[in-house]
Backbone bond lengths (Angstrom), bond angles and torsions (degrees), N, CA, C in turn:
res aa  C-N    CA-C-N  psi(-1)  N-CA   C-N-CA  omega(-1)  CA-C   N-CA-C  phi
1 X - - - 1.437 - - 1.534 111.28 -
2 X 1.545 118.33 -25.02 1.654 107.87 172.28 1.489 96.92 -103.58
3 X 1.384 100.02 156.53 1.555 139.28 -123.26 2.032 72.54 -129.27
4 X 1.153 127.65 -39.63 1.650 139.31 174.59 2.039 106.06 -100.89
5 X 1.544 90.73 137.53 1.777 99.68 -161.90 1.745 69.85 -110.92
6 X 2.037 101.18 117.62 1.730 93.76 173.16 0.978 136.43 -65.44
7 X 1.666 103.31 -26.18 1.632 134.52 166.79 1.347 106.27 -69.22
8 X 0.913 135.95 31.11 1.566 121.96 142.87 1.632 131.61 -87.39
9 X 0.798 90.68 144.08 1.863 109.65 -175.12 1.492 96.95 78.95
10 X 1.519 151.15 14.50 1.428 132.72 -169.19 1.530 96.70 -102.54
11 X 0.840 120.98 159.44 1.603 157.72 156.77 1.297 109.21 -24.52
12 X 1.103 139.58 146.82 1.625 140.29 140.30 0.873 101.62 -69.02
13 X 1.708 129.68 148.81 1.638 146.96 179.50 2.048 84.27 -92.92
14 X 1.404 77.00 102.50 2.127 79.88 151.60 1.513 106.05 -63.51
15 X 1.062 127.94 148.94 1.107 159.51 134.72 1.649 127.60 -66.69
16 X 1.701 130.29 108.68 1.311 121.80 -164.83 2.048 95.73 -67.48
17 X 1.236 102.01 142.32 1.532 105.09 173.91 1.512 126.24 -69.32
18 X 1.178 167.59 46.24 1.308 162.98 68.89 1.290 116.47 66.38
19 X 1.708 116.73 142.96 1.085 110.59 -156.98 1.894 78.62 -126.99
20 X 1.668 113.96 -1.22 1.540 103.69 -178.52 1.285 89.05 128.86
21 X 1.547 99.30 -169.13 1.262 138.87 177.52 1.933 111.66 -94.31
22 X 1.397 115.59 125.14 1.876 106.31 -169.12 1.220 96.07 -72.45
23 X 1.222 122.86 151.26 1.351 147.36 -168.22 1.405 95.55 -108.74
24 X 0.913 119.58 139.25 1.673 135.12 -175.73 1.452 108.24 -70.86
25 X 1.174 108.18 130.12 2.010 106.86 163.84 1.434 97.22 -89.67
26 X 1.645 89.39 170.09 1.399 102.54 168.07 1.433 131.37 -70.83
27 X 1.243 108.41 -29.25 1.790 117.50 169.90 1.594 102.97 -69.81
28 X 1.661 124.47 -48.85 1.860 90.95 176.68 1.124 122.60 -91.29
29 X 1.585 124.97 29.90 1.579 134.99 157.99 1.453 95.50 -71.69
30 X 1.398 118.60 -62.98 1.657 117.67 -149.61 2.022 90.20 -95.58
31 X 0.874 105.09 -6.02 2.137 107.08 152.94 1.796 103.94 -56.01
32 X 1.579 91.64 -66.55 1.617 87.54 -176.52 1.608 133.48 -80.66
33 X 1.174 79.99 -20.14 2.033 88.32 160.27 1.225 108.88 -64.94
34 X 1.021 125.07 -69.04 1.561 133.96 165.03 1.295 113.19 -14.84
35 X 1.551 133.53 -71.54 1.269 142.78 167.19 1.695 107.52 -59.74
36 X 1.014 123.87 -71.90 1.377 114.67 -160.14 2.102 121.59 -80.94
37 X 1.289 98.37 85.93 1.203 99.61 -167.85 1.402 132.13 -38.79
38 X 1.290 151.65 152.71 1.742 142.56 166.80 1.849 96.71 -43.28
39 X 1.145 95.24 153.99 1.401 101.80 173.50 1.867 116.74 90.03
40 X 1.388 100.20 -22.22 1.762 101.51 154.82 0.741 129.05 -108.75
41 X 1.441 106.21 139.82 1.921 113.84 177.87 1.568 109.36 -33.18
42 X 1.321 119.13 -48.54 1.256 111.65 -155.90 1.697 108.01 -60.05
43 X 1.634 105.91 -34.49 1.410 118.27 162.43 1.308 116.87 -35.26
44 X 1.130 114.42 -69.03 1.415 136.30 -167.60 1.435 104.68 -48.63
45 X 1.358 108.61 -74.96 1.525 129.87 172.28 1.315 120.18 -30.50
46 X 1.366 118.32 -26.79 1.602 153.42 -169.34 1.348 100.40 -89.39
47 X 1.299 136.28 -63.70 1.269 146.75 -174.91 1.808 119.23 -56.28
48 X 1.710 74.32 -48.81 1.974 81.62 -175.03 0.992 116.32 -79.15
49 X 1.203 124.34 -19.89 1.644 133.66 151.83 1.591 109.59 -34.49
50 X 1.379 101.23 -83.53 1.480 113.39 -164.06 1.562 97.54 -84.87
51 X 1.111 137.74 -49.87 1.758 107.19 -170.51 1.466 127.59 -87.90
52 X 1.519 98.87 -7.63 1.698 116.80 168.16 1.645 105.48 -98.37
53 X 1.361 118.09 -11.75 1.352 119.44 -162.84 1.594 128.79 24.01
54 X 1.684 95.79 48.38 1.685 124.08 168.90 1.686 107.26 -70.57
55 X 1.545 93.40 142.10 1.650 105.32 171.55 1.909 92.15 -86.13
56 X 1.600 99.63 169.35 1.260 103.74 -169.35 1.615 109.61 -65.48
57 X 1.580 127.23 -35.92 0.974 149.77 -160.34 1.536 107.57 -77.01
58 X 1.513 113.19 -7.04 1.530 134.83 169.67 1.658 109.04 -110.72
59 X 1.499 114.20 -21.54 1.527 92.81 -173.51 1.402 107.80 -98.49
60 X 1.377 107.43 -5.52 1.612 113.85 -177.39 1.800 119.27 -62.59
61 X 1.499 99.13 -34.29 1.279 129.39 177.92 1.464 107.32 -60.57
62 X 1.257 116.98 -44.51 1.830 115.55 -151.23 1.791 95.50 -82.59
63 X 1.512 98.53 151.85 1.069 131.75 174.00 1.391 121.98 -141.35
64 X 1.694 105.04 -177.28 1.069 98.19 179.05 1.505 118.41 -74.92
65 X 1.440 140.88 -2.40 1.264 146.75 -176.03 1.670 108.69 -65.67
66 X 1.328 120.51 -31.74 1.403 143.76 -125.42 1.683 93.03 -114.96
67 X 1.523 130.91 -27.54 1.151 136.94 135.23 1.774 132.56 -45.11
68 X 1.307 108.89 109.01 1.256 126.26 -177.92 1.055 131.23 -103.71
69 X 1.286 119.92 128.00 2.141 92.67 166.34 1.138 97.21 -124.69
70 X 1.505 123.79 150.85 1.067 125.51 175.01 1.683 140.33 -83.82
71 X 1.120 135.96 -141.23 1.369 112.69 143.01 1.173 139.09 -116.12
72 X 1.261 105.00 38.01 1.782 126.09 167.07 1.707 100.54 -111.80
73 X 1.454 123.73 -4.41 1.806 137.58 166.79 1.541 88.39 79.54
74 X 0.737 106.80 24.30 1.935 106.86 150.39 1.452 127.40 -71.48
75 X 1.247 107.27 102.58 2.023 89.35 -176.92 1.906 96.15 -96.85
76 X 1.145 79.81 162.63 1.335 117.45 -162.65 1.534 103.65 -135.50
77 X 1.748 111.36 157.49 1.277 105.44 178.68 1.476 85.52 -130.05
78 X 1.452 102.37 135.30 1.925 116.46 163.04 1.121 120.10 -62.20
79 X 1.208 130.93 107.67 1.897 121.32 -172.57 1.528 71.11 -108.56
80 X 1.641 112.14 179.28 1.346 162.24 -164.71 1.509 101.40 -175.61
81 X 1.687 103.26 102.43 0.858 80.25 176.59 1.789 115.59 -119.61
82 X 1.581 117.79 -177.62 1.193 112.19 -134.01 1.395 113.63 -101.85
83 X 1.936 113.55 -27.73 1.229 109.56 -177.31 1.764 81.07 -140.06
84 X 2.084 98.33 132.10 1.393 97.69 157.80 1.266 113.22 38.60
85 X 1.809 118.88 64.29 1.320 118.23 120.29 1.380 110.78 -177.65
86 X 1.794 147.06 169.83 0.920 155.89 -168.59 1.502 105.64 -62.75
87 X 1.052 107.63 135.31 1.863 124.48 -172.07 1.587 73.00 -66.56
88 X 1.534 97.11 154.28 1.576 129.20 -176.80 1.502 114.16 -131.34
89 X 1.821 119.80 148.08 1.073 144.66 163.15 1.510 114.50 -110.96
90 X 1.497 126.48 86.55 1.226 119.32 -155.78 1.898 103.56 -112.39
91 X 1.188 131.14 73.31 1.236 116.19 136.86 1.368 114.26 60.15
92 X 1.215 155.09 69.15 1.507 156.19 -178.78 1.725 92.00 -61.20
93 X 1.356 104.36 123.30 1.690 121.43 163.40 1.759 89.39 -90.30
94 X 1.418 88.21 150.71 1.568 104.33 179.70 1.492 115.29 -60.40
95 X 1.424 132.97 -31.20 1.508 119.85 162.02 1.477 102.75 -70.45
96 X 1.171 148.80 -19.86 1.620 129.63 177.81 1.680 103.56 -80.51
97 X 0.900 102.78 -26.23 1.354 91.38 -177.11 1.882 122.30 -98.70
98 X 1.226 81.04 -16.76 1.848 89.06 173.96 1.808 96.11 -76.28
99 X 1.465 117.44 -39.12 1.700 120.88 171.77 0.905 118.23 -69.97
100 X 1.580 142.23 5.70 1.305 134.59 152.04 1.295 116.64 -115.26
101 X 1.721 115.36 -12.67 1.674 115.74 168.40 1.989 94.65 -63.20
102 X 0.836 102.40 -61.90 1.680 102.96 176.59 1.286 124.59 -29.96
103 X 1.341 124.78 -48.34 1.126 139.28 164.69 1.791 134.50 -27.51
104 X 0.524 146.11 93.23 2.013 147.09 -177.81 1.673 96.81 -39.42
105 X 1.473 127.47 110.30 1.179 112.59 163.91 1.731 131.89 -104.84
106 X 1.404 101.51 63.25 1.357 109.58 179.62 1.485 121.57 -110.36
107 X 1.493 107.42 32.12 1.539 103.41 170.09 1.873 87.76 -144.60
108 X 1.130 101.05 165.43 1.672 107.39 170.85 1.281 130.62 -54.61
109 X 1.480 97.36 -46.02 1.686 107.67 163.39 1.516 131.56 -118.36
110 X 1.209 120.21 139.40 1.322 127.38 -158.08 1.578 126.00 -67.00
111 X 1.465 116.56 -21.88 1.009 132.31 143.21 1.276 129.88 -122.55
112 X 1.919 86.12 125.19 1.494 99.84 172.51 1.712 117.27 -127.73
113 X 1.428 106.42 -154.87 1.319 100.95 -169.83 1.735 100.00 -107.27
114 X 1.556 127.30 -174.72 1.171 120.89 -177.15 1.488 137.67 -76.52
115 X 1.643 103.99 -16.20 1.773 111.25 130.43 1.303 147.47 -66.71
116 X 1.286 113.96 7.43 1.831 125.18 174.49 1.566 95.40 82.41
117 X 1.111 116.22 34.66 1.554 103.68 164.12 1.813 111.21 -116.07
118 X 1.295 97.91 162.45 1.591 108.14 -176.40 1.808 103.17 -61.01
119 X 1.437 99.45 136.95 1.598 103.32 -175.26 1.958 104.95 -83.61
120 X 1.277 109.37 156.98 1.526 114.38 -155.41 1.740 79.74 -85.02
121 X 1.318 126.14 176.69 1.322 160.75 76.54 1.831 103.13 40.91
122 X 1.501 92.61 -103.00 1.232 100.48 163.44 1.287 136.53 -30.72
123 X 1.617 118.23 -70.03 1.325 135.45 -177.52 1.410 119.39 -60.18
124 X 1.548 112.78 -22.04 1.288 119.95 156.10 1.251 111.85 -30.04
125 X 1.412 90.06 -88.30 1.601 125.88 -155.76 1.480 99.35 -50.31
126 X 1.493 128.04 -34.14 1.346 119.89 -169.74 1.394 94.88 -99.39
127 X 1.562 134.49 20.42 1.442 108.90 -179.78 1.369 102.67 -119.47
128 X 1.677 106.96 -19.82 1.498 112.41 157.06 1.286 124.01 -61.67
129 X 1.287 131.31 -44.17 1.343 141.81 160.10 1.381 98.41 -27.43
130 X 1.668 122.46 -87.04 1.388 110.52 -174.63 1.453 126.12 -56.72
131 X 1.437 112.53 -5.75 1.609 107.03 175.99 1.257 98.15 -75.58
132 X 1.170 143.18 -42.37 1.644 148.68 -136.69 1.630 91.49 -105.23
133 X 1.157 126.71 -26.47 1.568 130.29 162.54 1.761 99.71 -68.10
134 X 1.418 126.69 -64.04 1.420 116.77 -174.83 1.607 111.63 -54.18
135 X 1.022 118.25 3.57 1.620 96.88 -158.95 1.739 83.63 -127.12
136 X 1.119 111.45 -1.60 1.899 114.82 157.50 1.636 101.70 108.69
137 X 1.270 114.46 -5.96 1.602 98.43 -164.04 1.418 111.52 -65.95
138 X 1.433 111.75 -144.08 1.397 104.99 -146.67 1.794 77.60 -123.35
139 X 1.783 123.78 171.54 1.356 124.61 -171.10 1.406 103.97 -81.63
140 X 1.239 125.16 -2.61 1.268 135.44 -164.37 1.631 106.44 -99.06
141 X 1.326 121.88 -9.31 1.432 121.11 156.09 1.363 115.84 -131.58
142 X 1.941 70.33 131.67 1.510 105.51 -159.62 1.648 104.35 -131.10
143 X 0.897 119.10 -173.62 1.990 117.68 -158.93 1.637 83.25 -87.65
144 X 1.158 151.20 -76.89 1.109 144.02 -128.73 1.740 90.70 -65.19
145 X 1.126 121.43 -71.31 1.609 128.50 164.20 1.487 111.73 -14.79
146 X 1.163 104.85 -50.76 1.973 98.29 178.24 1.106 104.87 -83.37
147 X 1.173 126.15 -12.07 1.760 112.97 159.48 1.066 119.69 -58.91
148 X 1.790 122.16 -60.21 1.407 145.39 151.31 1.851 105.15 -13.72
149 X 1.614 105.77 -54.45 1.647 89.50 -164.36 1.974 104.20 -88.34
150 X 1.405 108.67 -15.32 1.568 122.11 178.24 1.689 87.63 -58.01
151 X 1.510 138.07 -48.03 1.354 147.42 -166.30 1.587 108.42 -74.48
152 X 1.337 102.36 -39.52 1.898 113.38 171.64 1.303 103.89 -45.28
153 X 1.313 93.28 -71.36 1.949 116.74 -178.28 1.226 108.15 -31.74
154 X 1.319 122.94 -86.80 1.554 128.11 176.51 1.172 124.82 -32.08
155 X 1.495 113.79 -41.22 2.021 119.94 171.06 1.672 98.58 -50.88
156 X 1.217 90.06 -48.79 1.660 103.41 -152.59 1.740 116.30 -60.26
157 X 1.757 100.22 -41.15 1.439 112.87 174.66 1.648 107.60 -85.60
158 X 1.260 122.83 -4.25 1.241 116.01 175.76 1.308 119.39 -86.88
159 X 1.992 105.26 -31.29 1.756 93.47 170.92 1.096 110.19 -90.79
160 X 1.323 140.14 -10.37 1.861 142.70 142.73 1.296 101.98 -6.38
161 X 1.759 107.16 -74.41 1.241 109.78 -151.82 1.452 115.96 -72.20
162 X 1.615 116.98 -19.68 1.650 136.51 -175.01 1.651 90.60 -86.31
163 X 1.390 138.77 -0.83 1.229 113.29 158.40 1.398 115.14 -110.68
């Protein structure tokens, strides 16, 4: 409908160059296992990251309801998931599930804050940050990244098993 393009004569927005988000090694996975015992959120929070390879905005949600077993006694965890892609039934590996047997299940969701309320989005993400600072790592691992290396893992054990 304008007859004038406003974007004319302006600039391209550079973009800072980035190589991503760091993907977790295996030595500061078992750094933070090491430090963060079963039975803390930060554990927990830690797990569903990398063995559910949940964004934070998915692990805030889970509870104990969201645990399944089936009828072959397989548990499984119910994701919903949040951006662009089919809700999931993913298989509990024995550290996800030993990190939520640990867990107190008297609120709906498994992490919360220090009044029994559901933890934000946000407050996640910045409370993992300082967990992953207490336990010595480096500023460069951060929750989205241990999703990234929870995703390594799985490539990795999947062509294992195809050889």
């Amino acid at each position: 409908m304008l007859k004038v393009d406003p974007t004319e004569g302006m600039k391209g927005v550079k973009l800072p160059k980035t190589k991503g988000h760091h993907s977790w090694t295996n030595a500061e996975i078992q750094q933070y296992r090491d430090y963060w015992q079963l039975g803390t959120q930060q554990r927990l929070v830690f797990e569903f990251a990398l063995e559910a390879v949940s964004r934070r905005c998915e692990v805030v949600r889970l509870g104990p309801q969201h645990i399944v077993t089936d009828d072959d006694g397989i548990c499984h965890i119910s994701i919903k998931r949040a951006k662009g892609g089919d809700d999931v039934d993913i298989p509990l590996t024995p550290e996800l599930e030993a990190a939520c047997d640990a867990m107190p299940k008297k609120h709906l969701t498994y992490i919360v804050t220090a009044y029994g309320k559901p933890r934000s989005v946000a407050g996640l993400g910045n409370d993992f940050a300082k967990g992953a600072t207490a336990a010595a790592l480096p500023k460069r691992c951060r929750l989205h990244g241990l999703k990234k290396g929870g995703m390594r893992r799985l490539r990795r054990a999947a062509i294992q098993r195809m050889n």
